[in-house]
N, C-alpha and C positions, 0 to 999 in steps of 0.2 A: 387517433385523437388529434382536430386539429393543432397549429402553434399561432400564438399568435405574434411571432416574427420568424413566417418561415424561412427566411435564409437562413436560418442556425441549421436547418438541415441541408448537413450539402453532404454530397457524395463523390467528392473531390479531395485529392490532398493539398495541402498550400507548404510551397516551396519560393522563396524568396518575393512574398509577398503577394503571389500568383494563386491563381486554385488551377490546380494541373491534375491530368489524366494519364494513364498508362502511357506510351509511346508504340509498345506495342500491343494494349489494346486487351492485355491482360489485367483478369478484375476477380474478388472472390465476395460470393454470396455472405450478408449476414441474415443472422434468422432468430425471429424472437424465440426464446427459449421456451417459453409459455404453449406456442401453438408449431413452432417449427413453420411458420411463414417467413418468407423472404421480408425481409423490410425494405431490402434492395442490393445495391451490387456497389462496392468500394472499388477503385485503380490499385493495382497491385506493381508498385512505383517500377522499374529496369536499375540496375546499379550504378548507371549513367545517373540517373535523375536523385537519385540520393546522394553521389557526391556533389550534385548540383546544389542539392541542400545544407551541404557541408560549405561548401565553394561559397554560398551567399552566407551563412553563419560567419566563415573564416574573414568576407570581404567586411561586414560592416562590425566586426569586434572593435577595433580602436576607436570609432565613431561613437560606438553605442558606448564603451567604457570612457569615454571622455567628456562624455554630458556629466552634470553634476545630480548630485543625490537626488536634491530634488526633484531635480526633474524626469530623471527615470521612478522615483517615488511616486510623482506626480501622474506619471502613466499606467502606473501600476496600481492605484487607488482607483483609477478611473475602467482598469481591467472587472478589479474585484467590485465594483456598483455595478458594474452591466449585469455581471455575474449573476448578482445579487436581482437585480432589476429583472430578468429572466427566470430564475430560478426555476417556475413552474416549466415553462418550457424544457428547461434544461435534464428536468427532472421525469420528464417523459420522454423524451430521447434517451435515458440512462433507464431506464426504467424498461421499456420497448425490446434495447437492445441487449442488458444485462439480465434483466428479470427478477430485479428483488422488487418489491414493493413499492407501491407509490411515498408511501411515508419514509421508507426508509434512504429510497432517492432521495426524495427531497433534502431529510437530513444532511446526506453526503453534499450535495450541491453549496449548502449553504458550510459545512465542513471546508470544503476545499474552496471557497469565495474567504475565509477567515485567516488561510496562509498567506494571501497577497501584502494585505494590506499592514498584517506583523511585520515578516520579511524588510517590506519596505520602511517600517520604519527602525526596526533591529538592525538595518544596516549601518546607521549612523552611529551604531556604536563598534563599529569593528576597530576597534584602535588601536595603533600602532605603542610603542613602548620608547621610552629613552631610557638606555642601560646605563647603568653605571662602569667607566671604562675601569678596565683592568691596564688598559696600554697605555701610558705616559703620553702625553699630547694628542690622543684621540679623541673622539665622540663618536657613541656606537648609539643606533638606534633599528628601530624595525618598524616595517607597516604591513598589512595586509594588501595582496593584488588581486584582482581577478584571473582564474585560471585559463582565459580562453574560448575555445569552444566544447560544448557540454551534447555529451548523446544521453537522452534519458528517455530509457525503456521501461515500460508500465504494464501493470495486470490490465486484467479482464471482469478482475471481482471489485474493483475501484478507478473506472476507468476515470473520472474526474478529478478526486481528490488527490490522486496519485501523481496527478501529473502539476496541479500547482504547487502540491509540496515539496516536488523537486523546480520544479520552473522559478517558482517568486526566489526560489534563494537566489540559484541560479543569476538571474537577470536582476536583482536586485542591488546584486554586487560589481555587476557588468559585463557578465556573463556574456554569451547568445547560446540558443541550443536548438537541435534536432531532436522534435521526440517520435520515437515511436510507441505506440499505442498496439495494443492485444489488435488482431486482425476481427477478433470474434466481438469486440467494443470497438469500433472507427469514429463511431458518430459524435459523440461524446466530445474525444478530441479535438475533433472538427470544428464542433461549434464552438471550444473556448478558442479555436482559432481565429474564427469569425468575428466572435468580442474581443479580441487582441487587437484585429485589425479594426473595428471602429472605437477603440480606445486610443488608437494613434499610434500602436508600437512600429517603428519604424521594418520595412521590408528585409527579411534576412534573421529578423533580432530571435521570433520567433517562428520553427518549421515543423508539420508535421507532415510524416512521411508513414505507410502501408509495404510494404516487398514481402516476397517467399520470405520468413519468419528468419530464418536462418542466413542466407544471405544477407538480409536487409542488419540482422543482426553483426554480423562477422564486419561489412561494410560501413557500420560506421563504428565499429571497436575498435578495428585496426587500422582508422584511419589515423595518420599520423598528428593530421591537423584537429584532430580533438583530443583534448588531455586529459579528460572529466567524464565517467562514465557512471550515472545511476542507474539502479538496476533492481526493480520490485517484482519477484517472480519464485518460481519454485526452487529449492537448492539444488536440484539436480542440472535444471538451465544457468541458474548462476555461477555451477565451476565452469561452465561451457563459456561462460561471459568475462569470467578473471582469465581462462587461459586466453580469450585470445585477443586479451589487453594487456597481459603480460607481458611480452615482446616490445609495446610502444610504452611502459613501464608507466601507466597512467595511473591519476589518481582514480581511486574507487570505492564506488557506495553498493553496497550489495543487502536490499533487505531479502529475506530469505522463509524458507520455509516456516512451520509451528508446529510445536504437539505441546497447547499450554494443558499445563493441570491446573486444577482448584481442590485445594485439600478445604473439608470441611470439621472444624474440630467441634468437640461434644458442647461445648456452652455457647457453641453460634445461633442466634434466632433462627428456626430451621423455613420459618416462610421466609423468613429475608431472603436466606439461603435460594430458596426454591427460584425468587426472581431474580436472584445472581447469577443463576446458573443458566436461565431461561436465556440470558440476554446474553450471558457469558458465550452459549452454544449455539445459539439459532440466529442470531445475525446472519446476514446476506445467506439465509439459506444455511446455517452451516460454511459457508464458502468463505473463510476468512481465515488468515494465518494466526491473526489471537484466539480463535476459537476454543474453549474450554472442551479439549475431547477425552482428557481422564477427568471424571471426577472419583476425588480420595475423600472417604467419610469414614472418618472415628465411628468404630467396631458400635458399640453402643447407642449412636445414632442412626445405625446405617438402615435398618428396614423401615424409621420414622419415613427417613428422607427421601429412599424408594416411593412411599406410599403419597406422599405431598407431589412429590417431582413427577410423579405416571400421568397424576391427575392434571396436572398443569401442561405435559406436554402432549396427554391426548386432549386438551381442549385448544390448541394453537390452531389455526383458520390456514388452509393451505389453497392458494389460487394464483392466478394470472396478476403479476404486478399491477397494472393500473384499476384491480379491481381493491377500493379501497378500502375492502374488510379484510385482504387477505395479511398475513405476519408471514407466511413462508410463500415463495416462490418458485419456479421450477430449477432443477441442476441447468449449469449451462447449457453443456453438451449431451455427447450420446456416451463418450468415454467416460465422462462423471459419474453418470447414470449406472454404467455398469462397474464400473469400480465400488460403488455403492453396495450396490447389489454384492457384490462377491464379497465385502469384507463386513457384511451382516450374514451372510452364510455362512463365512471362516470362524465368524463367534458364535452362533447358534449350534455349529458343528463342536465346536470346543466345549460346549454349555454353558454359554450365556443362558440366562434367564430373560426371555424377551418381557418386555411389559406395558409394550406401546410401540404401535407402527409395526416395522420389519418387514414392508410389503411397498410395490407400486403402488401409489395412489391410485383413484378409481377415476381422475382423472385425467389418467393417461399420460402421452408423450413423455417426458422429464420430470415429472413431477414424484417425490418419494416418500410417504409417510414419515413425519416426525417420528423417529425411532430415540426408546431405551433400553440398553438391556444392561443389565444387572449380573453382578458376578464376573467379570471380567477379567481375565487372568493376563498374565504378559507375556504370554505366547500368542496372543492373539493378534492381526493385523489390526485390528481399532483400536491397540494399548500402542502399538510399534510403531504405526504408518501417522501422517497428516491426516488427515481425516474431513475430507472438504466435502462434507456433507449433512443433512440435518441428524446426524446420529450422536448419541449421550452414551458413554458408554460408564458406568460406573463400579467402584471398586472397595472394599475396607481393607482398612487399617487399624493396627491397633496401639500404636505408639508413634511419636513425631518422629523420630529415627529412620522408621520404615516408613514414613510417608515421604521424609525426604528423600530418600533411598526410591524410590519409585517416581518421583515426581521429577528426576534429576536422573533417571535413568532413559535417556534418548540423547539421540545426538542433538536435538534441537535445542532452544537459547531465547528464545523471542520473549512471550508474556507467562505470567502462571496469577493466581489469583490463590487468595487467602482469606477465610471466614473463621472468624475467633473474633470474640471481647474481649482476650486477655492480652494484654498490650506486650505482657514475659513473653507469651506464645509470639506472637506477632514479629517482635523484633529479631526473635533467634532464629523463628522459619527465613522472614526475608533475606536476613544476611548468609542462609545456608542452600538457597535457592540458586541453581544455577542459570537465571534469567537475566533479563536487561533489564525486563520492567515485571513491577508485581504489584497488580492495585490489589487491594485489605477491604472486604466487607463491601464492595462495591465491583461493578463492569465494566463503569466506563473510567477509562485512563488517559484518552487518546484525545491530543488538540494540538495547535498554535505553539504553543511555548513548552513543549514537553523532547525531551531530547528520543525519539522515536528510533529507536535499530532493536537488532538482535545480538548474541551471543555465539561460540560455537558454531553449529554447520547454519545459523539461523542471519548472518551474515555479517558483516562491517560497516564501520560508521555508522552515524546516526540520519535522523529527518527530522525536521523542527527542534525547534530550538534556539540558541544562539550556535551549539552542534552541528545545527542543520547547513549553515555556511562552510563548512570545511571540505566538502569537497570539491567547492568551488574558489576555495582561494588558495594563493601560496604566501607563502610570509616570507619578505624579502628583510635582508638585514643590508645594515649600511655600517662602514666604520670611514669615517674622517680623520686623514692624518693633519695638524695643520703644522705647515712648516714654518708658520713666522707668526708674530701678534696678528690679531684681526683688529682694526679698530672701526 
């Protein structure tokens, strides 16, 4: 599908201000997940060329931190309108290269255009404190700094949004940063780098960079000269990303893995329910760390809710992103695909009750029938594992005890959701929930001003918010001795 500003599509990384290419000429294939066609070939950066990107980050921090609010505000407004101003485009390059939906790109685009322009103006309020001394002829006070230079590593299932939620803080505060981007999402990045540089952000402030996944990774963790490392990816890559920031004892953001549940209690509207749980589960595919992949429904409701829930998710439209009737799209890869495949056999072998899907779609390559099954025990890998795929795996219960007891049973921490009128119910689940966040009778929780992380192995610190600043500042304190009158 044409753009109609095609420079958003480049195939190039941009490193202090540049769009640069391999050095040595190394590049890897992306391919829409839809048809498994090339969309084309990324530069896969040499480790030289990413400290290059570090080296221009490190050179213009003091410049970029010492323009005033405004004015880095003022750049950063004018990021989030291009943004905005593009959007459709943007949303087809995210769409092409990720493969969720047209509608649901677009969502994300205009998602991730709505962190900028917070950011920027939440940073006017990061304030410093004047204390009360304890020392006899002192004055003790504190202000917030910026930390530096910022490495921030992003998914594949949010290759947009993910990267202003960490960037607008970031640079809002006076940051600079390096991001890397999913090898399997490039394009994406690209183009908000594209609108960064005709929003005026100065060369250096913002870089994005491609390398072997793993070097490219180690290489800007352990650089000494970044002190700030976000990091939105699966928990098993994220201890890989704490230890080897470890050593340079940096600050760190680590979102992390999900296994949310949604317990469903006996007096919840059971349609409401059924479109809680629709949205709850089948976003990007299934491919999302808040994904609702237990659901817990009170003993008493549970074969109503089976019966509502089959029918809703054998009618969901499955196809090619930019086909704008489809709601599901294909798994990314080929490893997804069969991970799929294996942990709907591991439950049908257990005896799950299938009741929709459990098969390849019939059209092919990556694409997976909306699946539910029913019965689902917790020896099962769809009760144990993440579950990054369009599959519902459901459960009863017969008292709040045992649902929290199941719902709180994984190492995970990130989302869980709650259906219940009863406001008793409501308040005793969330406070006994071992989550960070718990949206009640509703899916959607996530925006702008919400203090965004997980728990447990689901990771540290937060993302939006006024939260969302912390891993990019330090809080400096001051104590004045004065030794004679001041007049």
């Amino acid at each position: 599908m044409p753009l109609k500003h095609p420079l958003l599509f480049k195939s190039l990384c941009y490193v202090d201000g540049q769009w640069v290419h391999s050095r040595s000429g190394a590049s890897v294939a992306v391919q829409n997940p839809a048809d498994q066609t090339e969309i084309g070939h990324v530069p896969m950066l040499e480790r030289e060329q990413i400290d290059a990107a570090v080296d221009a980050a490190e050179r213009v921090f003091d410049s970029w931190r010492a323009r005033s609010l405004d004015e880095r505000a003022g750049l950063l407004r004018r990021w989030a309108e291009l943004i905005l101003q593009h959007q459709e485009d943007l949303a087809i390059i995210l769409s092409e290269e990720q493969g969720k939906p047209l509608a649901e790109a677009l969502g994300e685009i205009r998602y991730a255009a709505s962190f900028i322009p917070w950011f920027a103006e939440e940073a006017r309020r990061l304030y410093g404190q004047t204390i009360p001394s304890h020392i006899p002829g002192a004055e003790l006070a504190s202000f917030k700094e910026p930390v530096g230079v910022c490495a921030l590593l992003t998914p594949w299932n949010f290759p947009s949004a993910m990267i202003t939620r960490k960037a607008a803080a970031a640079l809002a505060v006076g940051c600079t940063v390096v991001v890397k981007p999913a090898h399997e999402t490039p394009y994406s990045a690209f183009a908000l780098a594209q609108l960064a540089e005709e929003a005026g952000l100065p060369a250096g402030v913002f870089n994005v960079v491609i390398g072997e996944p793993q070097m490219a990774m180690e290489t800007l963790v352990s650089d000494p000269r970044v002190r700030s490392v976000s990091f939105t990816g699966s928990t098993r890559v994220g201890r890989l990303v704490a230890a080897a920031a470890a050593p340079g004892v940096k600050k760190l953001a680590l979102e992390l893995g999900g296994n949310a549940p949604l317990i469903v209690c006996t007096d919840a509207d059971l349609d409401h329910v059924v479109q809680v749980a629709l949205d709850a589960k089948f976003q990007t595919s299934g491919q999302d760390c808040c994904a609702a992949n237990r659901i817990l429904v009170q003993r008493p409701v549970y074969e109503a809710f089976l019966q509502r829930f089959a029918r809703a998710v054998r009618a969901l439209r499955v196809g090619p992103g930019l086909d704008e009737r489809s709601q599901i799209g294909p798994l990314m890869h080929q490893a997804a695909f069969d991970a799929t495949a294996a942990r709907v056999a591991d439950a049908l072998e257990k005896g799950a009750r299938l009741l929709a899907g459990g098969e390849p779609h019939a059209l092919g390559g990556w694409f997976w029938q909306p699946t539910l099954l029913a019965d689902v025990t917790t020896g099962m890998r769809i009760y144990r594992e993440e579950n990054f795929a369009p599959i519902a795996g459901v459960l009863p219960f017969d008292d709040l005890d045992e649902a929290v007891a199941m719902a709180n049973d994984t190492e995970y921490g990130l989302a869980a959701y709650v259906c219940s009128n009863r406001l008793d119910l409501v308040h005793r689940l969330v406070r006994r929930l071992e989550y960070a966040m718990v949206a009640v009778n509703g899916s959607k929780f996530t925006g702008h001003p919400i203090p965004f992380g997980g728990m447990k192995a689901s990771g540290l610190g937060r993302e939006g918010g006024s939260e969302g600043f912390e891993p990019f500042v330090e809080t400096k304190y001051v104590c004045i001795h004065h030794q004679g009158q001041c007049y």
